[in-house]
Each structure stands twice: as structure tokens, then as C-alpha cells.
C-alpha positions in Angstrom: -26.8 59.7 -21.9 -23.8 57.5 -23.4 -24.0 55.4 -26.7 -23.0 52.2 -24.4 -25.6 50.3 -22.7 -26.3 50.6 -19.3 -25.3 46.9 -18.2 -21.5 47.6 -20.3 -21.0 50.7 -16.8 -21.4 47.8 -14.0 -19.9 45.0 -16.0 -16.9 43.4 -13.4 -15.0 40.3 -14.8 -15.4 37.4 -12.4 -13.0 36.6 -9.9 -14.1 33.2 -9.0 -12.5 30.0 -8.9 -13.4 27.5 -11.1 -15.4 24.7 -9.7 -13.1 21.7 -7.7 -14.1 18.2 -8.6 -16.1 16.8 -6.3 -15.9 13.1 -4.5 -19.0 11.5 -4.3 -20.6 7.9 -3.6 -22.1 6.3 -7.0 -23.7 2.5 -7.6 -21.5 -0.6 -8.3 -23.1 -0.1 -11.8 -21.9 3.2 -12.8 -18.3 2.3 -11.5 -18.5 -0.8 -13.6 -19.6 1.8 -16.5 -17.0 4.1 -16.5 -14.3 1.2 -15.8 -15.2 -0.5 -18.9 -15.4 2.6 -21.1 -11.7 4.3 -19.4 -9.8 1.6 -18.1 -7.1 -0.3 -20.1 -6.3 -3.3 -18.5 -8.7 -4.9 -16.4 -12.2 -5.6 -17.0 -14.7 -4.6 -13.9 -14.4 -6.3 -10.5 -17.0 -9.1 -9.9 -18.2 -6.7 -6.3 -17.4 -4.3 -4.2 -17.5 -2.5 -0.8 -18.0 1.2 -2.1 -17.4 3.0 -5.4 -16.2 6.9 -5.0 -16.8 8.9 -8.4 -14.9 12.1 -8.8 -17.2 14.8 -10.9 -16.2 17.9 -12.7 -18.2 21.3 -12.3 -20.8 20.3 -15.0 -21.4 17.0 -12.8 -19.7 14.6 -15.7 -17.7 11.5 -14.0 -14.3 12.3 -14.3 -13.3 9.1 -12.1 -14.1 6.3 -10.5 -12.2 4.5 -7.3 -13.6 0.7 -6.5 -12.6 -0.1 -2.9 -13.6 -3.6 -1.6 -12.0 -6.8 -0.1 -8.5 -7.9 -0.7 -8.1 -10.5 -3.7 -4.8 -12.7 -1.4 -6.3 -14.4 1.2 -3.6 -13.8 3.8 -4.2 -9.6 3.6 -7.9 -10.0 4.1 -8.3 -9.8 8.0 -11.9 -7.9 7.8 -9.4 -5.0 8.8 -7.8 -4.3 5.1 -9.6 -2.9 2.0 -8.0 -2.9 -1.4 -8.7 -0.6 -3.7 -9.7 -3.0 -6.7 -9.5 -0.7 -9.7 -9.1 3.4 -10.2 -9.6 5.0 -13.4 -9.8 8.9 -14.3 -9.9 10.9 -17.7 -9.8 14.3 -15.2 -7.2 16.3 -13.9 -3.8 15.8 -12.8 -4.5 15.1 -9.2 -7.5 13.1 -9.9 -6.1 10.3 -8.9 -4.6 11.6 -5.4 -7.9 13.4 -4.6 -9.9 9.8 -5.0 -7.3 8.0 -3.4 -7.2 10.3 0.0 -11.2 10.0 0.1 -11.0 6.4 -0.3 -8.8 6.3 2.5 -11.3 8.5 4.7 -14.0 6.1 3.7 -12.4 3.5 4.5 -11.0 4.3 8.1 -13.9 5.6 9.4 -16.0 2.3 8.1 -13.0 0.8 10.5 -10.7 -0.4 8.3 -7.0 -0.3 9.5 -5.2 -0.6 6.1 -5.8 -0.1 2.4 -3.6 -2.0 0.1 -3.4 -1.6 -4.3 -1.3 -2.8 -6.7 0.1 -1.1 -10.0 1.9 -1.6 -12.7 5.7 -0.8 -12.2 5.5 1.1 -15.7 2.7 3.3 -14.0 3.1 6.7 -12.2 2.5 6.6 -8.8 2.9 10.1 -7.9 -1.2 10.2 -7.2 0.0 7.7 -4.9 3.0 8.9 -2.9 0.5 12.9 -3.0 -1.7 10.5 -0.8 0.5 9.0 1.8 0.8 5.8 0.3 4.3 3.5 1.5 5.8 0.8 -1.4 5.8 -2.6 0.4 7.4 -4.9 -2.1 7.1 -5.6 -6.0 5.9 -8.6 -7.1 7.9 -10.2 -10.3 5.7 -11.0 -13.2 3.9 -14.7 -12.8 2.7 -17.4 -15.3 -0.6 -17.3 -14.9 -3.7 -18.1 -12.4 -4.5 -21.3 -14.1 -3.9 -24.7 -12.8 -4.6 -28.3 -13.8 -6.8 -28.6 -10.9 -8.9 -25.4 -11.4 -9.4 -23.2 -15.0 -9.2 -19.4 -14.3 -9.4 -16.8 -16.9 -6.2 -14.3 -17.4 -7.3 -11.1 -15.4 -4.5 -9.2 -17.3 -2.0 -8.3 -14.4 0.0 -11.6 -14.6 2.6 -10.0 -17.5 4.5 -7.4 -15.9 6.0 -6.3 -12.6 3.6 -5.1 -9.9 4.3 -2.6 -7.1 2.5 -3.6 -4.0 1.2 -0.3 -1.7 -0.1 -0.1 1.7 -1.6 3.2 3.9 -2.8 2.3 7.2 -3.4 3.9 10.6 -0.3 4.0 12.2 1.2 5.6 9.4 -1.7 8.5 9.3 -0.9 8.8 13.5 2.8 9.1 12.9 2.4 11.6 10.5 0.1 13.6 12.3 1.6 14.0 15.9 4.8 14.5 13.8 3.1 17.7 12.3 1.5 18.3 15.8 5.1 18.4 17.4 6.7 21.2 15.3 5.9 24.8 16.8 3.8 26.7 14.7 6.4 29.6 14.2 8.3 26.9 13.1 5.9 25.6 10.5 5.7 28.8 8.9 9.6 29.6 8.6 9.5 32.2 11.2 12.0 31.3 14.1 10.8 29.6 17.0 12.2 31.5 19.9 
């Protein structure tokens, strides 16, 4: 017999990965939750169509995605979702991960196009990581409010906003472009 214990002979250090977030549906209300406890700018949006919430290994909300209709009246066609208001306190690529499964929501609900606006002092790497195009950028403005009808600041009015677009046509280009190149090819081995 050894001084050791019996469990110290068959002890094998783990070679697991740790746990990936995981992308699942929550309520309006626990979106609206963790917007107002993690988000700077705006306050919650007044509905939605769906809310994604990205959770860490434990099951803690790491992040929160609120998809619903456009707020301009000329990009909402009943084909085009915007996604209203993202906020994570996760990883790196939390922000790419919710915006790719928004985007697989979305287009299998039917929609054709997903449209967001940030901030131009933002990153948008999560962004680009997801397929996302630029479409324009939109100059600061003076405000919502008009002598014909009061509405409250919302916040996005004093700075310079980058308008982004996915939509199906680019996800089909992409992915008959992928289809086209000959596996050898893909993997750096020549294709003869």
C-alpha cells in the first residue's frame, strides 16, 4: 500500500473546453432589464419582434440583442427588421455571435434585410465578423422635436451614425461564391 490516496492514482486533469455561450430566446422584459442596467445610451425600446439573450456557462445573461421593426418609415416594408438595441458585458465576440443569430432568426421568420445603426465612435468589428455591409453615415441632427409635435431626445441625435444593412442576396453571393472554389483549393492544396 502507498501513503497517497487511492483517488490521487486515477486523477487525469480535464481536457475539456470551457462552456461556449449560448443564444437563446428571453421576454421583452428581461431584454428591457439588462438594457437598462448595461446599456449607455439609450433607454429600452417601447416593443419588439424578438429579444435573443447570450448566456455564459453558469446561465448568467451576458447579452441581449432587440430585433423588431424599423424606426424610418421608408425601410419598413414588412420585409426589413432592425435590430433596435444590442448590449453585452461578455466576451469579445459577443456581439458577432448575437448578431449572426439575429440574422438566422430573422430570415427564417422571412425577413429579407436587417438594418442597425451605431455610433461612428463605436467598433464595428462584431459587425463586419457577421457579414454586415456600411450603407451610408448619417451627419449628426438637431433634434426629433418640432413645433407641431414634442418628442423626447432618444440620445442618438449628437453624433455621427453609421447606417448597416445584411440581407439575402448578400448571404446568396457569399455562399455560392464559397460553393464555387474547389475544395483542394479551399484548403491550400493545388487544385489540379
Amino acid at each position: 500500500m502507498t501513503d497517497q490516496p487511492e483517488t490521487a492514482a486515477h486523477y487525469r486533469p480535464s481536457r475539456r473546453r470551457p462552456a461556449r455561450p449560448r443564444v437563446r430566446p428571453i421576454s421583452y422584459r428581461q431584454a428591457c432589464a439588462y438594457i437598462s442596467a448595461h446599456h449607455q445610451q439609450l433607454e429600452r425600446p417601447r416593443g419588439h419582434t424578438f429579444s435573443l439573450g447570450l448566456t455564459n456557462h453558469a446561465g448568467n445573461l451576458i447579452g441581449v440583442a432587440m430585433v423588431g421593426r424599423p424606426d424610418a418609415r421608408h425601410h419598413d416594408d414588412g420585409l426589413t427588421a432592425e435590430v433596435s438595441r444590442l448590449a453585452t458585458d461578455g466576451p469579445r465576440d459577443a456581439y458577432s455571435v448575437l448578431l449572426a443569430a439575429a440574422w438566422r432568426v430573422a430570415r427564417r421568420m422571412g425577413y429579407r434585410r436587417m438594418i442597425t445603426y451605431t455610433r461612428i465612435d463605436r467598433p464595428a468589428a462584431g459587425l463586419r465578423a457577421a457579414g454586415w455591409k456600411v450603407m451610408t453615415e448619417t451627419p449628426p441632427t438637431r433634434g426629433r422635436n418640432r413645433l407641431s409635435r414634442h418628442r423626447a431626445p432618444r440620445g442618438t441625435g449628437d453624433a455621427t451614425r453609421t447606417h448597416w444593412q445584411v440581407t439575402t442576396e448578400d448571404w446568396r453571393t457569399r455562399t455560392e461564391a464559397a460553393d464555387r472554389v474547389p475544395r483542394r483549393a479551399r484548403d491550400g492544396q493545388d487544385p489540379r
